[in-house]
C-alpha positions as CSV (number, residue, x, y, z in Angstrom):
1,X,-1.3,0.4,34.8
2,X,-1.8,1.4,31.2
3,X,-1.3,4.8,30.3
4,X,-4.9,5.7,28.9
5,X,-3.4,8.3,26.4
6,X,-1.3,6.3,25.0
7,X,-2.2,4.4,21.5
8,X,-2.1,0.7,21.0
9,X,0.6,0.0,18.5
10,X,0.4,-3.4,18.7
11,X,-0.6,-3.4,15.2
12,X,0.4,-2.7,11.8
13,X,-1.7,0.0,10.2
14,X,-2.3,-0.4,6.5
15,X,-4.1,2.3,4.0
16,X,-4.5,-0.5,0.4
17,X,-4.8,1.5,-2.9
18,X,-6.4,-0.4,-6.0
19,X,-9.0,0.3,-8.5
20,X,-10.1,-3.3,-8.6
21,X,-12.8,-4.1,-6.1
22,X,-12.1,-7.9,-6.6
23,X,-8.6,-7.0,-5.4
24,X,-9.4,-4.8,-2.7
25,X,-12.2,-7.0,-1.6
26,X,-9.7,-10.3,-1.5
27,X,-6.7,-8.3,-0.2
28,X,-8.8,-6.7,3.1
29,X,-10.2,-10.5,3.4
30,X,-6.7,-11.7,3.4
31,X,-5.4,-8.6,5.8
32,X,-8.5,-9.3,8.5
33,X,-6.9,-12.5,8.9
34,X,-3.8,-11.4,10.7
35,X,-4.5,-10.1,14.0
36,X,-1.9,-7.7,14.0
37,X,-2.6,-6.1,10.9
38,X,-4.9,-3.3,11.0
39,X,-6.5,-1.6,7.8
40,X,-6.9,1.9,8.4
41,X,-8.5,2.9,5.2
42,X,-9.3,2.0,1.2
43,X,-8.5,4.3,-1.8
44,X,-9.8,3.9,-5.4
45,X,-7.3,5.8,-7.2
46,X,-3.8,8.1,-6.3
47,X,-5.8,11.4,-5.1
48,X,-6.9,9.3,-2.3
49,X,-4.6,7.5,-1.8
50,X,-2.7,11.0,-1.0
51,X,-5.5,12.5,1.0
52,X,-5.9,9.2,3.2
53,X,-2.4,8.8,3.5
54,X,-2.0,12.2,4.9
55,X,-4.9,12.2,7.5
56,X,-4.5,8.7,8.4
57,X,-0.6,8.4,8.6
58,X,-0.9,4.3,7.7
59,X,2.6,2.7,8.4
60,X,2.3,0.7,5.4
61,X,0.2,1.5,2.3
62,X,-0.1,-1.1,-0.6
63,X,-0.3,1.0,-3.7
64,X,-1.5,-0.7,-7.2
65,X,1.1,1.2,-9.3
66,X,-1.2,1.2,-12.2
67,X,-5.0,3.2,-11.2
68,X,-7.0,5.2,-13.7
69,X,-5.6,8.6,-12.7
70,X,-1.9,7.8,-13.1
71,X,-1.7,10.5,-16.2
72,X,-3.1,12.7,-13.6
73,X,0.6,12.3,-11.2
74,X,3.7,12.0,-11.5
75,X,5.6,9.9,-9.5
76,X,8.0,11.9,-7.9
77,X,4.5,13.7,-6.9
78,X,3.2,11.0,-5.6
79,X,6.2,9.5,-4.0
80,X,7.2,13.1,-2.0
81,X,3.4,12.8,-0.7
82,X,3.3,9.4,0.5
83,X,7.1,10.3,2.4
84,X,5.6,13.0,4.5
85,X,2.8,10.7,5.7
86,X,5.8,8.3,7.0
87,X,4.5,5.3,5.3
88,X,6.6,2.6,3.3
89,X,5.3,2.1,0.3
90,X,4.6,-1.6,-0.7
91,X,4.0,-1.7,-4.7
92,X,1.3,-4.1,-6.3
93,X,1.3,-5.3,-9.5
94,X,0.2,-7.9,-12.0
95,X,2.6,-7.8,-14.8
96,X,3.9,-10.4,-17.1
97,X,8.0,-11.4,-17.0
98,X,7.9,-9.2,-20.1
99,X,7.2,-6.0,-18.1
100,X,9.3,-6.8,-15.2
101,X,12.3,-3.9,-16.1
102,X,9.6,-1.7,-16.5
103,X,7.0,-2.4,-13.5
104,X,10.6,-2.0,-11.2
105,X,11.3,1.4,-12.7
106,X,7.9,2.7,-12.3
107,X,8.4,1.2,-8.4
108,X,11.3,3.0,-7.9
109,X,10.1,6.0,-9.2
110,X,6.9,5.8,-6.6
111,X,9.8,5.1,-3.6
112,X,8.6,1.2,-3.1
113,X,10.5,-0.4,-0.7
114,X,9.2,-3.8,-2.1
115,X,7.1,-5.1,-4.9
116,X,4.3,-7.7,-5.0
117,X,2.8,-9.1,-7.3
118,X,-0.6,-9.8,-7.3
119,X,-0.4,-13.2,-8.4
120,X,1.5,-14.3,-5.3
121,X,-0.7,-12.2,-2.6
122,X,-1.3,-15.5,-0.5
123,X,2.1,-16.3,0.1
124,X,4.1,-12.5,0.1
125,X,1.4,-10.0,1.7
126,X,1.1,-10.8,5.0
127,X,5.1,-11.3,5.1
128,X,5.8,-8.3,3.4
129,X,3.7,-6.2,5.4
130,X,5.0,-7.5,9.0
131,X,8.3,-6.8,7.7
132,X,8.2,-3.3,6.6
């Protein structure tokens, strides 16, 4: 008999942080698909990104590494935060071969355990996800 108190984790919860709707809107699309993904919550920007991570506890969040109040934190800031909430941190980001050094540096210094890139979301997400 199941334990009533006892929370189904047969999922994957995910918290997804971009300021494009298009991308949000194709990404939670692409995440309702799998059955065993679960997203917990949508932010627009880093503050809430921070404030859903901490009330929600997501075990993945998918965090665009470029939203319109990055001038507004740091990354060490942001990376502590998104520790405490216990979540691995799955970077986003469309860049061009020519920004690649740079997109990997600012990934690091947000504590990504992997980056995507946006172009190749139908063939990495889902994989990525179930594997963090």
């Amino acid at each position: 008999m199941n334990d009533v108190s006892e929370p189904d984790r047969s999922y994957v919860k995910v918290l997804l942080a971009d300021d494009a709707a298009v991308i949000r809107n194709a990404v939670s699309r692409l995440l309702e698909s799998e059955p065993v993904i679960k997203l917990v919550g949508v932010a627009e920007n880093f503050s809430q990104t921070l404030q859903m991570a901490a009330s929600l506890r997501p075990d993945v969040v998918l965090l665009d590494l470029h939203m319109p109040d990055d001038h507004a934190f740091q990354p060490s800031f942001v990376k502590f935060e998104l520790e405490l909430s216990g979540a691995r941190v799955l970077g986003m980001s469309l860049s061009s071969p020519e920004d690649d050094d740079v997109t990997r540096l600012l990934a690091e210094s947000f504590g990504v355990a992997t980056l995507l890139d946006k172009a190749e979301f139908g063939r990495v997400l889902i994989p990525a996800i179930l594997q963090a």
